[in-house]
Residue, then its C-alpha position, 0 to 999 in steps of 0.5 A: x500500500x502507497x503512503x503519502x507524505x505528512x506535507x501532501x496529506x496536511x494540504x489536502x486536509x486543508x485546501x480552500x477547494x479543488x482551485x486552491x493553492x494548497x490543493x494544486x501543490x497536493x495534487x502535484x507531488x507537492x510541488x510549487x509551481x512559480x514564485x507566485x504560487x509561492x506567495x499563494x500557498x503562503x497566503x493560504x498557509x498563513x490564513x489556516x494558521x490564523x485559524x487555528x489560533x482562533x478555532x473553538x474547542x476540538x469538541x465544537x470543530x473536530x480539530x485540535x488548534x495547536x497540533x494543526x497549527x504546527x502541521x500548518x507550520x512545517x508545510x509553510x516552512x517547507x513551501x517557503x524554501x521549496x525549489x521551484x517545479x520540484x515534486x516532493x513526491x510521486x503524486x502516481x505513488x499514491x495510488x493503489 
């Protein structure tokens, strides 16, 4: 069975819809596609942080604040340094 990585499976997790930013790097390998794709995923990072920081209890939303906050920051850390056109994986890999 074909794993994805953590970095892929946090964008598909948190992509604003099949024309996002995060969900055109997911579906890619995980690829940042120009400069402005860059600043794209950065926004769209940048505004699923903020609402982790805001987000009601785990009881009221499903989600755990802190623990995706840190998943959301070791996407941005890597779409920020990510070499340009560059898969981190396969995107055909994970599929059965």
């Amino acid at each position: 069975m074909a794993t994805m990585s953590q970095l892929r499976l946090v964008a598909y997790e948190w992509h604003g819809g099949g024309g996002s930013s995060l969900y055109q790097f997911a579906s890619t390998g995980g690829k940042v596609h120009s400069e402005e794709h860059r600043a794209n995923l950065v926004s769209e990072i940048e505004g699923d942080i903020r609402y982790c920081g805001t987000a009601p209890s785990v009881e009221d939303n499903g989600i755990d604040g802190p623990v995706e906050e840190a998943r959301l920051t070791r996407l941005l850390a890597h779409v920020q340094q990510a070499e340009i056109g560059v898969e981190i994986e396969d995107p055909k890999d994970n599929f059965e």
